[in-house]
C-alpha positions in Angstrom: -4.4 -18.6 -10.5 -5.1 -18.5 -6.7 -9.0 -17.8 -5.6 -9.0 -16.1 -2.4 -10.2 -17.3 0.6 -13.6 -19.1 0.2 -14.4 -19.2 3.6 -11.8 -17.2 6.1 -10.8 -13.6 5.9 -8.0 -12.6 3.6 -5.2 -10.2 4.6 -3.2 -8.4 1.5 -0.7 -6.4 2.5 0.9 -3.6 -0.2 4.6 -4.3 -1.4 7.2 -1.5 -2.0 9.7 -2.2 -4.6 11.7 0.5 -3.8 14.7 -1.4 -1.8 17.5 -1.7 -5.1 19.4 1.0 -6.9 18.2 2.5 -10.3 19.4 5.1 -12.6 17.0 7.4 -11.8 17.2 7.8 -8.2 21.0 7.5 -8.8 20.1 11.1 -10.6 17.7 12.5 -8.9 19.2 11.6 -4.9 22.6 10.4 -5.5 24.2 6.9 -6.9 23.0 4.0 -4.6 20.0 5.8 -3.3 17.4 3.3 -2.2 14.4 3.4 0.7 16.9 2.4 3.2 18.9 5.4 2.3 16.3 7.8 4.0 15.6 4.8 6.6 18.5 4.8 8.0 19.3 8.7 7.9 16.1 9.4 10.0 16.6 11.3 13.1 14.6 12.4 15.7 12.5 15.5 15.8 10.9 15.7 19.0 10.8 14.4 22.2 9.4 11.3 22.5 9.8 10.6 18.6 10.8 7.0 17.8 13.6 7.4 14.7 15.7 5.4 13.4 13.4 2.8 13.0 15.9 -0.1 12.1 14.9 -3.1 10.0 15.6 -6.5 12.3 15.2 -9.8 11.7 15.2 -9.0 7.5 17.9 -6.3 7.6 18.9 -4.0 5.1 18.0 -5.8 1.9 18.9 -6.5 -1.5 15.5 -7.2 -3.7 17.3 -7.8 -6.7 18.1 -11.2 -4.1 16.2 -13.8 -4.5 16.9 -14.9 -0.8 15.8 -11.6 -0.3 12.4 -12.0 -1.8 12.2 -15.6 -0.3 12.7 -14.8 3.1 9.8 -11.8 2.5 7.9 -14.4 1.7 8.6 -16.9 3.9 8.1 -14.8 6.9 4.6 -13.4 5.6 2.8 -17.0 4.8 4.3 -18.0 8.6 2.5 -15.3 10.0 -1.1 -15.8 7.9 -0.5 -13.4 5.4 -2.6 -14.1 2.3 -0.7 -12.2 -0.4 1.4 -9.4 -1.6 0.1 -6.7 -3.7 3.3 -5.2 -6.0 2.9 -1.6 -6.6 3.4 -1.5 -10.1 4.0 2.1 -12.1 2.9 2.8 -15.7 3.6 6.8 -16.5 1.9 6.2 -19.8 3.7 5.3 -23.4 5.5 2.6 -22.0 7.3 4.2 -19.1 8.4 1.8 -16.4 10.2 2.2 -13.5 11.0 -0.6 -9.8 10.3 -3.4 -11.8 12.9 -5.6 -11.4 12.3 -7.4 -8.7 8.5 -7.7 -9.4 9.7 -9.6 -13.2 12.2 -11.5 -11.6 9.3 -12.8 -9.3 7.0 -14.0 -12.0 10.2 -15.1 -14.6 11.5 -17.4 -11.7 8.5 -18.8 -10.7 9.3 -18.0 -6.6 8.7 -17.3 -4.5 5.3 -19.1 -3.7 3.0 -16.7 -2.2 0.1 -15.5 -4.0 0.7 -12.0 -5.5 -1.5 -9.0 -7.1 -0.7 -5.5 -9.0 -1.7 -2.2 -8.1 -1.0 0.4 -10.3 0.3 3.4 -9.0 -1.6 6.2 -11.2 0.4 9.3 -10.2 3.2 11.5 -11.0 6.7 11.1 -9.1 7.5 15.0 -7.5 10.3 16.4 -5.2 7.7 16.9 -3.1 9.0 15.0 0.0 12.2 16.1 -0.5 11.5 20.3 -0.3 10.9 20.5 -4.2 7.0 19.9 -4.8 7.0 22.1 -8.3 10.2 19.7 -9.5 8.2 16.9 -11.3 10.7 13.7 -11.8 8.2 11.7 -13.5 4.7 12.6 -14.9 1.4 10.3 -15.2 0.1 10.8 -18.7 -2.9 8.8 -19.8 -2.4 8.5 -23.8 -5.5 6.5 -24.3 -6.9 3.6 -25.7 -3.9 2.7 -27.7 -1.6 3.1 -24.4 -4.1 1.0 -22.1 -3.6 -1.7 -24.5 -0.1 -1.8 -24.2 -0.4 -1.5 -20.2 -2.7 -4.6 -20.4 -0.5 -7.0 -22.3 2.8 -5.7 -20.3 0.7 -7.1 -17.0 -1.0 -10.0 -18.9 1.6 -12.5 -18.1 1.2 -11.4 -14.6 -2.7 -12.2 -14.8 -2.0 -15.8 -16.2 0.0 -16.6 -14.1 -0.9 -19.7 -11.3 0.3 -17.6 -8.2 -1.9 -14.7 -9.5 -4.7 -13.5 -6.9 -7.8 -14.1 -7.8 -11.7 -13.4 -6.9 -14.5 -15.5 -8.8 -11.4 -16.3 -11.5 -10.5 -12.7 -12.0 -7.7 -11.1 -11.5 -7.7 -8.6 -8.7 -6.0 -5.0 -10.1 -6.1 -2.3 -7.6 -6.0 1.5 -8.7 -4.3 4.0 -6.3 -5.8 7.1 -7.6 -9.1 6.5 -9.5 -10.0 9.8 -8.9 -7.2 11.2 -11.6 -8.9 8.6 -14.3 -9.0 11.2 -17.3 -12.8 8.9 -17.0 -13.1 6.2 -14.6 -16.1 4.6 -16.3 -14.6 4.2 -19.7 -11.1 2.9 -18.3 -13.3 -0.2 -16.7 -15.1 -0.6 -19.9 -12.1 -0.9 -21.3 -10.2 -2.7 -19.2 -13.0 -5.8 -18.4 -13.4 -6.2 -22.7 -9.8 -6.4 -23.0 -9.9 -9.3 -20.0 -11.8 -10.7 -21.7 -10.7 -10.9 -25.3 -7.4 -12.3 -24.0 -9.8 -15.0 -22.5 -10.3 -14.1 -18.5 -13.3 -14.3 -17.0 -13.2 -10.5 -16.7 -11.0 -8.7 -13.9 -11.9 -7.8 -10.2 -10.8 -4.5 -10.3 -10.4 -2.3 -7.1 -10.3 1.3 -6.3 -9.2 2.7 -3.5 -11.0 5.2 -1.7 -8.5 7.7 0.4 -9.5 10.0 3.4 -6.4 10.4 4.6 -7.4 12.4 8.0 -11.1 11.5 7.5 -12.0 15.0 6.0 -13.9 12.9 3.1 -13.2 10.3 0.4 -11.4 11.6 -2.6 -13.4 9.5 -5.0 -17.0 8.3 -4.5 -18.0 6.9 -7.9 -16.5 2.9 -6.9 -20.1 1.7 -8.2 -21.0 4.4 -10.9 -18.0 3.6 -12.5 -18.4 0.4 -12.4 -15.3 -1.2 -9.8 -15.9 -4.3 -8.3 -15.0 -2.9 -5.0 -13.5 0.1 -3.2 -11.0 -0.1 -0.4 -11.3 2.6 2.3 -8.0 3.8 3.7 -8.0 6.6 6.9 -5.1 6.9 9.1 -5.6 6.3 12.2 -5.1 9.6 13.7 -6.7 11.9 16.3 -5.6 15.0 17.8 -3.2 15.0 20.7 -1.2 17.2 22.7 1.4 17.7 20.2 -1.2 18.9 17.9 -2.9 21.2 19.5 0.3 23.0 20.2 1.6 23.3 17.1 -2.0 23.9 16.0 -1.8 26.8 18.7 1.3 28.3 17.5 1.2 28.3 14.3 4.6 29.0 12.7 6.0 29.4 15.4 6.6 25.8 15.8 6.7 25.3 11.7 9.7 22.9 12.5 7.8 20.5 13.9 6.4 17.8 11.3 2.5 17.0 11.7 1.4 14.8 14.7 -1.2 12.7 15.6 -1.9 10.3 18.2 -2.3 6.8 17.0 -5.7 6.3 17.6 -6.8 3.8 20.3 -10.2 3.0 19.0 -10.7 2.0 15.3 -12.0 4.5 13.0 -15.6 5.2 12.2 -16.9 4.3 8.4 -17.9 7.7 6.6 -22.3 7.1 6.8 -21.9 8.4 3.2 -20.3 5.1 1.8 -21.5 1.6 1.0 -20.0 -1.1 3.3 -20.8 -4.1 1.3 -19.2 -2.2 -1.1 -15.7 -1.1 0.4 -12.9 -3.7 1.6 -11.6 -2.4 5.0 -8.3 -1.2 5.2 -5.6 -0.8 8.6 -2.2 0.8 9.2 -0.3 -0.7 11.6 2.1 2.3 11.8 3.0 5.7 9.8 6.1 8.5 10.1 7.1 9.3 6.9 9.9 11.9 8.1 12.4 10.1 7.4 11.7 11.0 3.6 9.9 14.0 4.5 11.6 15.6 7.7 9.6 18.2 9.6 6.8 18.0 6.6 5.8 14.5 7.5 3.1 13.1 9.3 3.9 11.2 12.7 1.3 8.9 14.0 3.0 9.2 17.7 2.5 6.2 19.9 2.0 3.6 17.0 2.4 0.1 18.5 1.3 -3.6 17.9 -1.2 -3.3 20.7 -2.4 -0.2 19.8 -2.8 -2.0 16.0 -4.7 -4.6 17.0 -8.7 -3.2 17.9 -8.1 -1.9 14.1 -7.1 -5.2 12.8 -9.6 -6.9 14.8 -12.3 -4.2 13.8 -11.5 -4.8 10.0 -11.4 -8.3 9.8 -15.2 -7.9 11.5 -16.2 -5.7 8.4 -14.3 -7.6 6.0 -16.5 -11.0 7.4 -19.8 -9.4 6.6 -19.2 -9.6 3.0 -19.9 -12.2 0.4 -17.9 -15.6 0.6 -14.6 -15.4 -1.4 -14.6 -11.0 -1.3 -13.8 -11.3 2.6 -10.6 -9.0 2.2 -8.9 -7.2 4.6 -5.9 -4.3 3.2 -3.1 -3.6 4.8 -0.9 -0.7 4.4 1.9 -2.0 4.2 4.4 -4.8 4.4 7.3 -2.8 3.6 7.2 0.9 3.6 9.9 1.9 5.9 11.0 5.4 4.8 6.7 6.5 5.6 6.8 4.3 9.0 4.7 2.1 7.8 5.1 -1.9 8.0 4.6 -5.1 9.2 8.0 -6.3 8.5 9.9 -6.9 11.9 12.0 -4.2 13.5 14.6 -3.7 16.4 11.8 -2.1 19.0 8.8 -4.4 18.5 10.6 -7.6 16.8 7.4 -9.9 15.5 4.7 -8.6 17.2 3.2 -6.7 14.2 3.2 -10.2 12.4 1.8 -11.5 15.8 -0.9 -9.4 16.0 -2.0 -10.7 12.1 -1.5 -13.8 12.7 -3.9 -13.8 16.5 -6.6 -11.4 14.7 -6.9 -13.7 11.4 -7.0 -16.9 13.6 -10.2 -14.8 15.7 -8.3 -12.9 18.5 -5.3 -13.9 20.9 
């Protein structure tokens, strides 16, 4: 297993497996259907807004590859990256799905770079694509029987030496803790299971959304007894393109949702513990390419404009203990929501450039 950082901030940065053909999407969007799919279909919608946002120095690629994977990983060690953190799906009674190139990542042994899950607790809708009622696949929690089974499918993940951990545990991060049928039980359950297969416990992490900073979705990180939340707010404030469509109302329906990219990082809700709550940035986010005019733009996202957030997370993340000083990042590789650190054809490296200056204490 790999500790994390004793004594320098750790950067984590989530990990989309979506960039390979399945069956399913071959149903549901049509055969070969992958991320870059809606990537690489995105058009613009307003003036000013910056689609196709092109892949560059990676391209459009294959994870099924293992050059693929390698040069992923390659690129994010250069750059000071600490790990990846595999979105991982369980619907419940053994349901799977995108995780291919996540098993041939721990049957190959490689790439190198340390690595954590985070399960992806909700149901897959239509609802990006025009059909929210048409539900592709749903979350179930089947109980103690099924979290069993969920805990020895990621067991040899846990064991293994690349594994991410903090104090010897395993980090496992939970997307929506909130939807826990009960959050308390599930880490009751969870830790005596770690520790019957012989861990030392697991360092399990909740994350704490507040998407426009209207209020967390789930305040119980310490009642239920996580080892930490993560905090994650866009970094949006109102700008002229939102206060006309905000004006017009449905009059200008066909234009998606838009934000300025803040300049200044956000302000931590007073309601929440600090000590208690990794920080979290996004460097970028316009999910229209999957969503069209019902996305969300962050207009005027750049690395510059990233940077005072990095800079102001890595500050939090440095006031808390030795070995828990983590910084989130969200994400490496989601391209269809806008959202990566991955190199592209208008910025190049300067997202990773950014990391790498803000980790190493400022340009």
């Amino acid at each position: 297993m790999t500790e994390a950082p004793p004594d320098a901030v750790g950067a984590i940065a989530f990990y989309l497996p979506q960039f390979h053909p399945i069956p399913e999407n071959d149903v549901w969007w049509g055969a070969g259907f992958t991320e870059w799919t809606n990537t690489a279909a995105a058009r613009r919608l307003y003036p000013g807004h910056q689609q196709p946002n092109i892949p560059a120095d990676l391209g459009f690629y294959d994870l099924r590859l293992p050059e693929s994977r390698a040069a992923q990983a390659e690129l994010a060690a250069e750059y000071g990256l600490t790990a990846f953190c595999y979105w991982h799906y369980w619907f419940g009674g053994g349901r799977t799905i995108l995780d291919a190139p996540f098993n041939a990542v721990l049957a190959s042994g490689e790439p190198s770079l340390p690595f954590c899950l985070a399960w992806a607790n909700q149901s897959w809708t239509g609802t990006w694509h025009g059909a929210p009622d048409r539900m592709l696949l749903e979350q179930r929690y089947p109980g103690a029987e099924d979290d069993q089974a969920h805990f020895d499918a990621v067991l040899p993940a846990f064991r293994d030496p690349r594994y991410l951990t903090v104090g010897g545990r395993p980090v496992f991060y939970v997307f929506r803790p909130e939807e826990l049928p009960d959050g308390a039980e599930f880490v009751e359950r969870w830790q005596a299971m770690a520790r019957r297969a012989g861990l030392p416990g697991l360092y399990l992490v909740a994350e704490v959304s507040d998407l426009l900073g209207h209020g967390p979705k789930y305040l119980r990180v310490k009642e239920d007894g996580f080892d930490a939340g993560v905090y994650l707010r866009l970094p949006a404030e109102a700008g002229p393109y939102t206060d006309v469509r905000m004006r017009a109302g449905r009059k200008l329906a066909r234009l998606p949702e838009i934000y300025r990219y803040a300049e200044e990082p956000m302000p931590f809700p007073a309601g929440l513990d600090a000590t208690l709550h990794h920080p979290a940035v996004y460097p970028n986010w316009d999910n229209t390419p999957r969503a069209g005019r019902r996305g969300l733009v962050l207009h005027g996202s750049s690395p510059e404009r990233f940077r005072p957030h990095l800079r102001d997370a890595v500050a939090r993340a440095r006031s808390h203990p030795a070995g828990e000083q983590l910084v989130w990042i969200k994400s490496w590789n989601e391209w269809a929501e806008g959202n990566h650190l991955e190199p592209d054809r208008r910025h190049g490296r300067r997202w990773l450039d950014v990391l790498d200056d803000e980790l190493r204490g400022g340009p």
